[in-house]
C-alpha positions in Angstrom: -19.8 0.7 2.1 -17.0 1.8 -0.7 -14.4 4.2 0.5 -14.6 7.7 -0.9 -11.8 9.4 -0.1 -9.1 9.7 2.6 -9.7 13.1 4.0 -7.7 15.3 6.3 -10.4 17.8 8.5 -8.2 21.1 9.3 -9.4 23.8 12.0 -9.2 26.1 14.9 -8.1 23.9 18.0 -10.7 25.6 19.8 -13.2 23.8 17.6 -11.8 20.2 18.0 -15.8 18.8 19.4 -17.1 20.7 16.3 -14.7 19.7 13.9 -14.8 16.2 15.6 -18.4 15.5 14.7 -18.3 16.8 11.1 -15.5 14.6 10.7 -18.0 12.0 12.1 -20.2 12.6 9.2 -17.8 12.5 6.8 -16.7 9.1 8.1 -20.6 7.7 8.5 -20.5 8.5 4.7 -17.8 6.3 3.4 -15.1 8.6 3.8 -11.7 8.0 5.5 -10.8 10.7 8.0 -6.4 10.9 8.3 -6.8 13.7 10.9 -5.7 12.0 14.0 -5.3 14.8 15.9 -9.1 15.3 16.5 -8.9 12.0 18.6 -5.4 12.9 20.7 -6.8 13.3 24.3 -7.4 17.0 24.8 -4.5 19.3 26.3 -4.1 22.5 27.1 -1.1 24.1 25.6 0.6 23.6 28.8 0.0 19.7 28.8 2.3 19.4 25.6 6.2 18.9 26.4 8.4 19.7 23.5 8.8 15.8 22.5 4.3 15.6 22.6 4.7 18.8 19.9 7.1 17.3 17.5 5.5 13.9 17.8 2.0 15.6 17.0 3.2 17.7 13.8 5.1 14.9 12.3 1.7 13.2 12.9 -0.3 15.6 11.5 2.3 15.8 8.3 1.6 12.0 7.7 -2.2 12.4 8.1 -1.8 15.5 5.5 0.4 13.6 3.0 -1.5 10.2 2.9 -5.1 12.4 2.3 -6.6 12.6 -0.9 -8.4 15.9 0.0 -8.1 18.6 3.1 -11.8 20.0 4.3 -10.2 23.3 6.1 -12.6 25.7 8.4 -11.8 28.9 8.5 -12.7 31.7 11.3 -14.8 34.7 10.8 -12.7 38.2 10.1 -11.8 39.5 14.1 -11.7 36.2 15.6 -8.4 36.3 17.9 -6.8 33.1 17.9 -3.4 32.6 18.5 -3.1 29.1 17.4 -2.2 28.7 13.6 -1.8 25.0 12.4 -4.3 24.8 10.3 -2.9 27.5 8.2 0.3 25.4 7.9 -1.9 22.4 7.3 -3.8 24.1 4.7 0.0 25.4 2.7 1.3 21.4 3.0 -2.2 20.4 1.3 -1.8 22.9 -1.7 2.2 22.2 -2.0 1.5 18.4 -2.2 -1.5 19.2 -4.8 -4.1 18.4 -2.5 -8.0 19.0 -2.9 -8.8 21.6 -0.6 -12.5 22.3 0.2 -13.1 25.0 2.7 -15.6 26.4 5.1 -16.1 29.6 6.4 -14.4 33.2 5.1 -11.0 33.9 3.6 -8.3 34.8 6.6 -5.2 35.6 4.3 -4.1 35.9 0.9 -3.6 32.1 -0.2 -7.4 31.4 0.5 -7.9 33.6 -3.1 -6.3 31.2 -4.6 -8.1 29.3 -7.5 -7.4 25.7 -6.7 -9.6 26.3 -3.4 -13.2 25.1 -3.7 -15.4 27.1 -1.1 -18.6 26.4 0.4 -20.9 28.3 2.3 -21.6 25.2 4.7 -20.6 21.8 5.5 -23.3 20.5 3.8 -22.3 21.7 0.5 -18.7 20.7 1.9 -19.6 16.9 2.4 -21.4 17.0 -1.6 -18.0 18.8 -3.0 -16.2 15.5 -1.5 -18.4 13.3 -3.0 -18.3 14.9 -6.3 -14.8 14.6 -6.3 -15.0 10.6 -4.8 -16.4 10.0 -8.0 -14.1 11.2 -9.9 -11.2 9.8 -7.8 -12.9 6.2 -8.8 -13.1 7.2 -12.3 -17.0 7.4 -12.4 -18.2 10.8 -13.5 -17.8 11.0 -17.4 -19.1 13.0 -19.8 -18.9 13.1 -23.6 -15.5 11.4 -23.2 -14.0 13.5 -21.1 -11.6 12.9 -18.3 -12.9 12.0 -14.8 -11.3 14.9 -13.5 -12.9 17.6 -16.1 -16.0 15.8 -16.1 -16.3 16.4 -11.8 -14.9 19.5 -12.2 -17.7 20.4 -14.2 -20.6 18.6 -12.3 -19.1 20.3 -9.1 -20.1 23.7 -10.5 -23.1 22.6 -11.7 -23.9 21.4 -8.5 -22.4 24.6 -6.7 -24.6 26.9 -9.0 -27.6 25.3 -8.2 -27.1 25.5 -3.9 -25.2 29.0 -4.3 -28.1 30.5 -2.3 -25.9 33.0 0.6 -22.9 32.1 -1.7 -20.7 35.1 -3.2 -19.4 35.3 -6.9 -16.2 34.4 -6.1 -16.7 31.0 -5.4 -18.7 30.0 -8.3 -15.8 32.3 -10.1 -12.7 30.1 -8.4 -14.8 26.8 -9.6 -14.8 28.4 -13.0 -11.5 29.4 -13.3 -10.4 25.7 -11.7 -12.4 23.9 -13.9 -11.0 25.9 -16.8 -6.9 25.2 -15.4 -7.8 21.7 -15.1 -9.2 21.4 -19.0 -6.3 23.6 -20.1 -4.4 20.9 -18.0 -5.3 18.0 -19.5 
């Protein structure tokens, strides 16, 4: 089975199992999951001394660096959670030029961003990754044009035709980042 890419799955801690078994998936389909902290024995926030926290992020910052791509889930508008890493997880990703595929709704002002690729499920998720595998490998052309361009624009192809339940704005952001990356290169 060839490698796709490495990927970094970023969450709510309260949906580690979930977030565990997608990154399952992921993994059953070639793909390299960095995010070791869906394997750390489970702890309540008590559990952790000060050493256990520091240890964890500066795991967590490795896993984020050495990922080719960061599949972050988002929580619905309301949702109270007090816990925030992924949000930090999900700026390191975009500072380090990072794919970033999410699930779920926008929760704050850098989710509008145009480099953010959204999909309405993990299905469509898992496909975005895949498109972008390809053109990691160097194996979606078309009519001579960059890998990058070319998956870019089979990506929003492919998000056009599954946008059933999708809003315009993420067929929009696929537009606009397929147009940055063009101007780009």
């Amino acid at each position: 089975m060839n490698t796709k890419l490495k990927v970094y799955v970023a969450g709510p801690y309260s949906r580690k199992t979930e977030l565990k078994q997608h990154a399952e998936r992921l993994r059953a389909e070639g793909h390299v999951i960095t995010a070791s902290w869906l394997y750390r024995p489970e702890v309540d926030d008590g559990g952790f001394g000060d050493e256990q926290k520091t240890l964890a992020a500066a795991e967590d910052f490795v896993d984020i660096k050495r990922a080719d791509a960061v599949l972050n889930f988002t929580e619905p508008p309301g949702t109270v959670n007090r816990r925030g890493g992924r949000h930090v997880e999900l700026g390191l990703a975009l500072a380090w030029g990072k794919a970033v595929v999410c699930v779920g709704e926008c929760e704050h002002v850098f989710h509008y961003l145009s480099q953010i690729v959204w999909c309405g499920n993990v299905e469509a998720a898992a496909s975005v990754l895949g498109i972008l595998a390809c053109a990691k490998r160097g194996r979606v052309t078309a009519r001579g044009e960059h890998p990058a361009v070319s998956a870019v624009n089979a990506l929003h192809l492919h998000l056009e035709q599954i946008a059933v339940g999708m809003t315009n704005r993420v067929c929009d952001a696929v537009r606009a980042a397929r147009d940055d990356l063009s101007k780009q290169l």
